[in-house]
Residue frames as a rotation matrix with the C-alpha (Angstrom) as fourth column:
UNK 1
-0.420 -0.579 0.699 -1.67
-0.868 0.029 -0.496 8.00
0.267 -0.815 -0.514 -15.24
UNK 2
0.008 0.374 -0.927 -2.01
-0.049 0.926 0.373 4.53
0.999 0.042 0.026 -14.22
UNK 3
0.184 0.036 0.982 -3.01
-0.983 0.038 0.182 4.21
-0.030 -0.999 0.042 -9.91
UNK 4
-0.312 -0.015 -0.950 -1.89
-0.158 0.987 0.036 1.22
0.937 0.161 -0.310 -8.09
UNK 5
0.093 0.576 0.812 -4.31
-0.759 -0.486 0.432 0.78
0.644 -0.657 0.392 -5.42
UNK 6
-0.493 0.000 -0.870 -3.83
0.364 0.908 -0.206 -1.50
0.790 -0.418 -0.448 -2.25
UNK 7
-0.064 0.592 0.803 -6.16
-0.800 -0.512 0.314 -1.48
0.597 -0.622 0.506 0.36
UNK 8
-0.613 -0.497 -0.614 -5.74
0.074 0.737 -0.672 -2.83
0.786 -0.457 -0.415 3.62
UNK 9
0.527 0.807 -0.266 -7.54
0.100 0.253 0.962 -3.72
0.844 -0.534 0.053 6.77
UNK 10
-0.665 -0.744 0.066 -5.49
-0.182 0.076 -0.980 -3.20
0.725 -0.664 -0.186 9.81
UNK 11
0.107 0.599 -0.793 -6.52
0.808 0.413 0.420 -4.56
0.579 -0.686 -0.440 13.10
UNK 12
0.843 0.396 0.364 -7.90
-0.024 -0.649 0.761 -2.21
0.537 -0.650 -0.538 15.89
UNK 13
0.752 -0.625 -0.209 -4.57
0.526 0.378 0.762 -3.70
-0.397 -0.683 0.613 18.20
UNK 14
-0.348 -0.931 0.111 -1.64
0.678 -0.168 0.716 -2.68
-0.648 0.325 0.689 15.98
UNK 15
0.637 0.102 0.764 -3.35
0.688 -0.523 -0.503 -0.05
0.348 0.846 -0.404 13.87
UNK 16
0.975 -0.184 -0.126 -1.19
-0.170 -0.979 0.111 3.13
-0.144 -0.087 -0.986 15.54
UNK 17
0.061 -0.996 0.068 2.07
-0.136 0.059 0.989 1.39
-0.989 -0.070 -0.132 15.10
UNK 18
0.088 0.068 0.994 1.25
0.986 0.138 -0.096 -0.15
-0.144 0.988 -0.055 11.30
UNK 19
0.858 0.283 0.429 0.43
0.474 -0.757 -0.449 3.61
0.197 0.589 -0.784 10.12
UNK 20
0.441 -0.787 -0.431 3.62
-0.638 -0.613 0.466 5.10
-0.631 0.069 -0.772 11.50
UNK 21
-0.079 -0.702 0.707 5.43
0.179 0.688 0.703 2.04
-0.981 0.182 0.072 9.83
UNK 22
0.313 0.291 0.904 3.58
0.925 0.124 -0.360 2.59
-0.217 0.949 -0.231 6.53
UNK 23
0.999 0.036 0.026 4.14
0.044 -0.845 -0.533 6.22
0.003 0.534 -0.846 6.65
UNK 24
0.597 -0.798 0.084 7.86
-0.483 -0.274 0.832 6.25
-0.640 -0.538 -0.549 8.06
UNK 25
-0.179 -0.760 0.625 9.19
-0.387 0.639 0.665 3.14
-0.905 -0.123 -0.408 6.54
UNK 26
0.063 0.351 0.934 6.76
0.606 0.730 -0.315 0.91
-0.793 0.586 -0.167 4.10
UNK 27
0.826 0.436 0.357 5.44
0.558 -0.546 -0.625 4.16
-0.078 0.716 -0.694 1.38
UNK 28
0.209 -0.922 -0.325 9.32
-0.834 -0.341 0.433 5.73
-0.511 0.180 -0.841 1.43
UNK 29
-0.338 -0.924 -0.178 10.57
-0.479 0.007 0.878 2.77
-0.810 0.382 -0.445 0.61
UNK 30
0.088 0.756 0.648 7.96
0.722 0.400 -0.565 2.15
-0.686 0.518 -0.511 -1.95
UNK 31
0.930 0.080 -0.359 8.57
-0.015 -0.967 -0.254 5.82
-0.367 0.242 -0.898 -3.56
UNK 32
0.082 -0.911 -0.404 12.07
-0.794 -0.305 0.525 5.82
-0.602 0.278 -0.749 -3.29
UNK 33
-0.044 -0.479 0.877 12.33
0.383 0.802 0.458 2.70
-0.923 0.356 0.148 -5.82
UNK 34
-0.703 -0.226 -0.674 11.81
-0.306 -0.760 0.574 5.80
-0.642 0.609 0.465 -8.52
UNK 35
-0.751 0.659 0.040 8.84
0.541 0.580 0.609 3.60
0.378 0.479 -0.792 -10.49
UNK 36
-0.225 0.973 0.054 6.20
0.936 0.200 0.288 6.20
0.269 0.115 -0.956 -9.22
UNK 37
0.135 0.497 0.857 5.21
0.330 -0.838 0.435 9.66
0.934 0.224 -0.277 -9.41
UNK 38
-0.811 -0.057 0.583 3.71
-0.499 -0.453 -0.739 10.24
0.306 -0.890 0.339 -5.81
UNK 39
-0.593 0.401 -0.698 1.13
0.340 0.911 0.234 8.67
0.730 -0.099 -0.676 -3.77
UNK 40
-0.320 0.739 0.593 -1.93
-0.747 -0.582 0.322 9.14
0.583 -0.339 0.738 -1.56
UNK 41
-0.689 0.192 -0.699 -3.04
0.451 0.869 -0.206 7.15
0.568 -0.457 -0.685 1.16
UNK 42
-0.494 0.729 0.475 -6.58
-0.654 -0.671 0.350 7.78
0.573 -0.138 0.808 2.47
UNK 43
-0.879 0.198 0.433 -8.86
-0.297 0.483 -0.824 6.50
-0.372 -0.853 -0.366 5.32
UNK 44
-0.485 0.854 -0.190 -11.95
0.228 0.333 0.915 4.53
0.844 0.401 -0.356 4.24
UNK 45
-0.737 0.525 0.426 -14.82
-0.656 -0.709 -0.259 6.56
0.166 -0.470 0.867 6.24
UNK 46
0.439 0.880 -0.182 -16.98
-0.425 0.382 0.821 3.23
0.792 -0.283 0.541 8.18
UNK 47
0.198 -0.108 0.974 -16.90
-0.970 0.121 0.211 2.39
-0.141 -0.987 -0.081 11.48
UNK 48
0.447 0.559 -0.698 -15.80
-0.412 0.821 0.394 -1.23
0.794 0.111 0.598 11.95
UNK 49
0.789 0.055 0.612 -15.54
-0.614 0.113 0.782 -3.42
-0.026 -0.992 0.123 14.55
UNK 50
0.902 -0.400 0.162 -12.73
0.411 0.911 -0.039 -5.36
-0.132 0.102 0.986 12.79
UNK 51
0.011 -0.980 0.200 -10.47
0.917 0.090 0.389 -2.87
-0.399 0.179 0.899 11.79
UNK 52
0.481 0.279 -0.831 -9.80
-0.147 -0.909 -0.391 0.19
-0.864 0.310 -0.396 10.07
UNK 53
0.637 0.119 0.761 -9.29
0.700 0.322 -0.637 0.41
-0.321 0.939 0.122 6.30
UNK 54
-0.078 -0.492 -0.867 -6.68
-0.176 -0.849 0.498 2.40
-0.981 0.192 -0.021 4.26
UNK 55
0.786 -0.161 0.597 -6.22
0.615 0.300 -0.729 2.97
-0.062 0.940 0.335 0.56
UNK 56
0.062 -0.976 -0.208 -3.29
0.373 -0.170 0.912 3.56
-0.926 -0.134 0.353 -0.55
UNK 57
0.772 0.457 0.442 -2.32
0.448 0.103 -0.888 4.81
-0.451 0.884 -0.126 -4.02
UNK 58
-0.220 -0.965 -0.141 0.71
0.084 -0.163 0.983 5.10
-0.972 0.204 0.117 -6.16
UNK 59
0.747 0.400 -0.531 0.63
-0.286 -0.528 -0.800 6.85
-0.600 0.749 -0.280 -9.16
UNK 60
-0.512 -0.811 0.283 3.33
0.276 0.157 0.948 5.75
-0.813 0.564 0.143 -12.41
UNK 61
-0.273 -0.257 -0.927 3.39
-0.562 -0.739 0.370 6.93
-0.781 0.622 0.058 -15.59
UNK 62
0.006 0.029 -1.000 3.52
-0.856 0.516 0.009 3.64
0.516 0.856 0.028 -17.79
UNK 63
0.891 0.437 -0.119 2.78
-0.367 0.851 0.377 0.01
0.266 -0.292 0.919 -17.38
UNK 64
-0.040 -0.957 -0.286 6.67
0.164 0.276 -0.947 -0.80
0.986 -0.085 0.146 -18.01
UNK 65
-0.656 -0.611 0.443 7.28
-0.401 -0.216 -0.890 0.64
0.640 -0.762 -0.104 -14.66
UNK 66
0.052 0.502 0.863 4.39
-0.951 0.290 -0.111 -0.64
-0.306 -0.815 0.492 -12.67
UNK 67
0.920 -0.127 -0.371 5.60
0.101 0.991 -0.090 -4.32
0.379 0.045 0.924 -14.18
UNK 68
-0.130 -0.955 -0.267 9.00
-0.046 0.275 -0.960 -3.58
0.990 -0.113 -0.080 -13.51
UNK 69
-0.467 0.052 0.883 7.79
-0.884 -0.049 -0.465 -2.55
0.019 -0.997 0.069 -9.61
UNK 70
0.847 0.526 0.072 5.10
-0.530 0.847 0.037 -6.19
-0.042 -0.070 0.997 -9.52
UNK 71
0.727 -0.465 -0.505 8.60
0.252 0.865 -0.434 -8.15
0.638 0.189 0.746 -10.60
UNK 72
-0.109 -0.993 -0.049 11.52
0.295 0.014 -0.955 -6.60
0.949 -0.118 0.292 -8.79
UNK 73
-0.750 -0.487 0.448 10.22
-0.298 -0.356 -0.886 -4.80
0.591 -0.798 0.121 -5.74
UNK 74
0.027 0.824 0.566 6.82
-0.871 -0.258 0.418 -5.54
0.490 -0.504 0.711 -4.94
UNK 75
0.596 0.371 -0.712 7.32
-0.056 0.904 0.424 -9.33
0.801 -0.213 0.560 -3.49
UNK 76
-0.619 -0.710 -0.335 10.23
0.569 -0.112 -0.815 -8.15
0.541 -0.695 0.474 -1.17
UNK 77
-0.864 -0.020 0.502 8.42
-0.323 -0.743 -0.586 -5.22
0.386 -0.668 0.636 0.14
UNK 78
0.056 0.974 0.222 5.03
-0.722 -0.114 0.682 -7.37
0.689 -0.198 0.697 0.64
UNK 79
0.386 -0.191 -0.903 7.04
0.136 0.979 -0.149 -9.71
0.912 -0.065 0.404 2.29
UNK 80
-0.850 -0.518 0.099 8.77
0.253 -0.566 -0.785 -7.39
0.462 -0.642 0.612 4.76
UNK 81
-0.631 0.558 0.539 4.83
-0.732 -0.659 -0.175 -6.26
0.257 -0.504 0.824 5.51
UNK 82
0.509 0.533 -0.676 3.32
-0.292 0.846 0.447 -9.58
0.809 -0.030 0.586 5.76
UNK 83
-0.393 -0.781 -0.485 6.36
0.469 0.284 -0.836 -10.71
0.791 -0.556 0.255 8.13
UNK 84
-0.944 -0.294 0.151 5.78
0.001 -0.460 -0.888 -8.17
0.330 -0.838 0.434 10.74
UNK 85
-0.481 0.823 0.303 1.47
-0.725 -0.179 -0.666 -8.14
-0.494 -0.540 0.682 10.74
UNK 86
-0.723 0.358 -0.591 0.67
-0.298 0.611 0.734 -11.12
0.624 0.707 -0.334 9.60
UNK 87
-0.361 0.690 -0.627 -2.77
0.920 0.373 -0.119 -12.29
0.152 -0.620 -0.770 10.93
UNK 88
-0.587 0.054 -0.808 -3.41
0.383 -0.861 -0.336 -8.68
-0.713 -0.507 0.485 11.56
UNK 89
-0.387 0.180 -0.904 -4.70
-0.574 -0.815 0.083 -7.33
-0.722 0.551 0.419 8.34
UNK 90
0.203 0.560 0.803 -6.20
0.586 0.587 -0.558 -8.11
-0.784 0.585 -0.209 4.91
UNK 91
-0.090 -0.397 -0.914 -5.42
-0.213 -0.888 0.407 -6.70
-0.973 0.231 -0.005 1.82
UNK 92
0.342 0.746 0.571 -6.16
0.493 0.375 -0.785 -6.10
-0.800 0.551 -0.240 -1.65
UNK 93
-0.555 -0.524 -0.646 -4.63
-0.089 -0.735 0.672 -4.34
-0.827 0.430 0.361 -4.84
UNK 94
0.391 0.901 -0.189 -6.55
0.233 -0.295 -0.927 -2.84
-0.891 0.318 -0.325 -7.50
UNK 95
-0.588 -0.670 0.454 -5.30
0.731 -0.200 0.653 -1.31
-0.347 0.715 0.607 -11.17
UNK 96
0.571 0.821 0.004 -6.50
0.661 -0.457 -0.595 2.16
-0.487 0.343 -0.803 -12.36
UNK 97
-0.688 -0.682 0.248 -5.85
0.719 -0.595 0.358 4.42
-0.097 0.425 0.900 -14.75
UNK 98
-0.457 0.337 -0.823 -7.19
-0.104 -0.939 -0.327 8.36
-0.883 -0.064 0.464 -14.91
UNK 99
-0.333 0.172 0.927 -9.43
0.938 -0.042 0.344 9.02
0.098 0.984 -0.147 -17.84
C-alpha cells in the first residue's frame, strides 16, 4: 500500500470551519475520484500557538493511480483549498508505502 500524506497547519481563526470543509466536502471529493482505498486523517498531539496540525492520509494501491490522482485531480482540488484559506495554513505532502 502506498500512503499519500499531506499535512497541514490550519490557523487557530478558521480551524472549526476548515475541518468541517475537509471532512464534508475536501476528503469526499478526494475519495470519490476512485484512485484510493480509504483514508485517515489524524490530529498532530502539540499545543501551538500558531495553529493546529492535521495529517491526512490516503491510501492507493499502485503508483499508476497515485500519478494519475498528482496529474488529473490533485491541482484542481489544491486549488479549490488554497482559494478559500489561503494565508491561513501551511502544508506539506509526504509519500509512503507499508512495509
Amino acid at each position: 500500500m502506498i500512503v499519500y500524506n499531506v499535512t497541514v497547519k490550519i490557523e487557530h481563526s478558521i480551524h472549526d470551519e476548515w475541518l468541517a470543509w475537509m471532512k464534508e466536502v475536501h476528503i469526499p471529493d478526494v475519495l470519490n475520484t476512485g484512485l484510493f482505498e480509504d483514508n485517515k486523517m489524524m490530529k498532530v498531539l502539540v499545543d501551538e500557538e500558531d495553529g493546529v496540525t492535521y495529517s491526512i492520509q490516503y491510501r492507493t494501491t499502485s503508483w499508476e493511480k497515485l500519478d494519475e490522482y498528482q496529474k488529473n485531480h490533485a491541482p484542481s482540488l489544491q486549488k479549490e483549498h488554497t482559494s478559500r484559506y489561503e494565508g491561513k495554513f501551511v502544508a506539506f505532502r509526504t509519500l509512503l508505502e507499508e512495509v
